[in-house]
C-alpha positions as CSV (number, residue, x, y, z in Angstrom):
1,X,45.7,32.2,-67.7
2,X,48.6,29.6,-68.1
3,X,48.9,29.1,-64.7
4,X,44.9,28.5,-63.9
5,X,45.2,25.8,-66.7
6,X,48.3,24.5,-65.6
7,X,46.7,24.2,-62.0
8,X,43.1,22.3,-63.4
9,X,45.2,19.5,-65.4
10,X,47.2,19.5,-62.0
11,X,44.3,18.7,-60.5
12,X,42.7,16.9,-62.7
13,X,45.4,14.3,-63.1
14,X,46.0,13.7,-59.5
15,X,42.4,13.0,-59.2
16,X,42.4,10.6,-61.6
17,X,45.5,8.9,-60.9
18,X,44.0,8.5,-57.2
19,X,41.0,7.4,-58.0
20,X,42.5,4.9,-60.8
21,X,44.4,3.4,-57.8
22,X,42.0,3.0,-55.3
23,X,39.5,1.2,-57.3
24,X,42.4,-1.0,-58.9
25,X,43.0,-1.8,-54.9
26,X,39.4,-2.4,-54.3
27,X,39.2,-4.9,-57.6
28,X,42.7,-6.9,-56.6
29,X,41.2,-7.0,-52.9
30,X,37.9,-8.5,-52.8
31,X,37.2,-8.8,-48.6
32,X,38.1,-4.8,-48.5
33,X,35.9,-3.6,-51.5
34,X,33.6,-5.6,-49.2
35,X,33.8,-3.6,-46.2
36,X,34.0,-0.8,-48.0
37,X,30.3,-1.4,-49.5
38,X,29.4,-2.5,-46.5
39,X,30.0,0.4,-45.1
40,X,28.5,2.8,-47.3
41,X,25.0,1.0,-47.3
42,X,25.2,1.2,-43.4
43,X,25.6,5.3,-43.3
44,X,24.0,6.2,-46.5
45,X,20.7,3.9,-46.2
46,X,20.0,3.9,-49.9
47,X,20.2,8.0,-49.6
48,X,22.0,10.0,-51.6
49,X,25.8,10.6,-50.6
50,X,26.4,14.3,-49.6
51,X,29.5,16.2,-48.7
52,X,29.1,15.7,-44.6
53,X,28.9,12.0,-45.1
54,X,32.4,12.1,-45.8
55,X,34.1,12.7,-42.4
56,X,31.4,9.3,-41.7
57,X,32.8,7.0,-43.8
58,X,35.7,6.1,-41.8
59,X,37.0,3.2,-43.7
60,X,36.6,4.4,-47.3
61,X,38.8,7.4,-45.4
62,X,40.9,5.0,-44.6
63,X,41.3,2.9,-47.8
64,X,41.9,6.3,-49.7
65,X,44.9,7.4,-47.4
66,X,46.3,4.4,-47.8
67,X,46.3,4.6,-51.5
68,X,47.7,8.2,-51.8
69,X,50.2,6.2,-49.0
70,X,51.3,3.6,-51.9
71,X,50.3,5.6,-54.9
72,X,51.4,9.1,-54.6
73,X,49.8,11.2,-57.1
74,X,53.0,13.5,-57.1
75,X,56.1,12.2,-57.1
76,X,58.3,14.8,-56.0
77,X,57.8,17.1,-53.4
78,X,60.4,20.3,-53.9
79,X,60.8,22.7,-50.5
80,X,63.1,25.5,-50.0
81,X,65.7,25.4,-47.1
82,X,64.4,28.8,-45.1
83,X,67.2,27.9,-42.1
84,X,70.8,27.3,-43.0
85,X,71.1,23.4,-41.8
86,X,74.5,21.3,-41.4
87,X,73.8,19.9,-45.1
88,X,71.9,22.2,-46.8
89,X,73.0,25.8,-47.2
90,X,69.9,28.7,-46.4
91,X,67.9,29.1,-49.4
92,X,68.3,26.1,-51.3
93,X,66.0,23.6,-52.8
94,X,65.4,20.5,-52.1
95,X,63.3,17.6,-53.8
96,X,62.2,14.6,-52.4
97,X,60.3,11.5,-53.7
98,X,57.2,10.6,-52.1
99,X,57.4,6.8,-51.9
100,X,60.3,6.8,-49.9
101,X,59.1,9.3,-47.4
102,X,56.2,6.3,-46.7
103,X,58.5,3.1,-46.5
């Protein structure tokens, strides 16, 4: 049960912390947000937005990869070593952080 909760803050907060950045992006940079709208009232047509309209929406696709680019939701990313390498011995961990993987 700890683990289920554990997992839907997880969630939860990454989410959030996306979402918080990519409309913080849109508000500091008018001429996107304005593509952006413009795009959506192209596909949607006043309609309702449903889930296959999502791979249609190439720009707001677009403008959320590059937030999670700038704004990772998770800092650190840990992986285990499954082949022995020249620097890291066979079974170890490793952590990395996220922003400088996308510099």
């Amino acid at each position: 049960m700890g683990e289920l909760t554990a997992n839907q803050l997880a969630g939860r907060d990454t989410t959030s912390c996306t979402l918080t950045n990519w409309v913080k992006l849109c508000y500091t940079n008018p001429g996107w947000r304005e593509r952006l709208v413009s795009e959506v009232d192209a596909k949607l047509q006043g309609r309702a937005m449903a889930w296959d309209d999502v791979q249609v929406l190439s720009q707001c696709n677009a403008a959320f990869n590059e937030v999670i680019r700038m704004y990772p939701p998770v800092g650190i990313d840990f992986r285990m070593v499954r082949v022995a390498a020249t620097r890291a011995p066979q079974r170890s961990r490793t952590g990395r952080f996220q922003t400088c993987v996308h510099l």
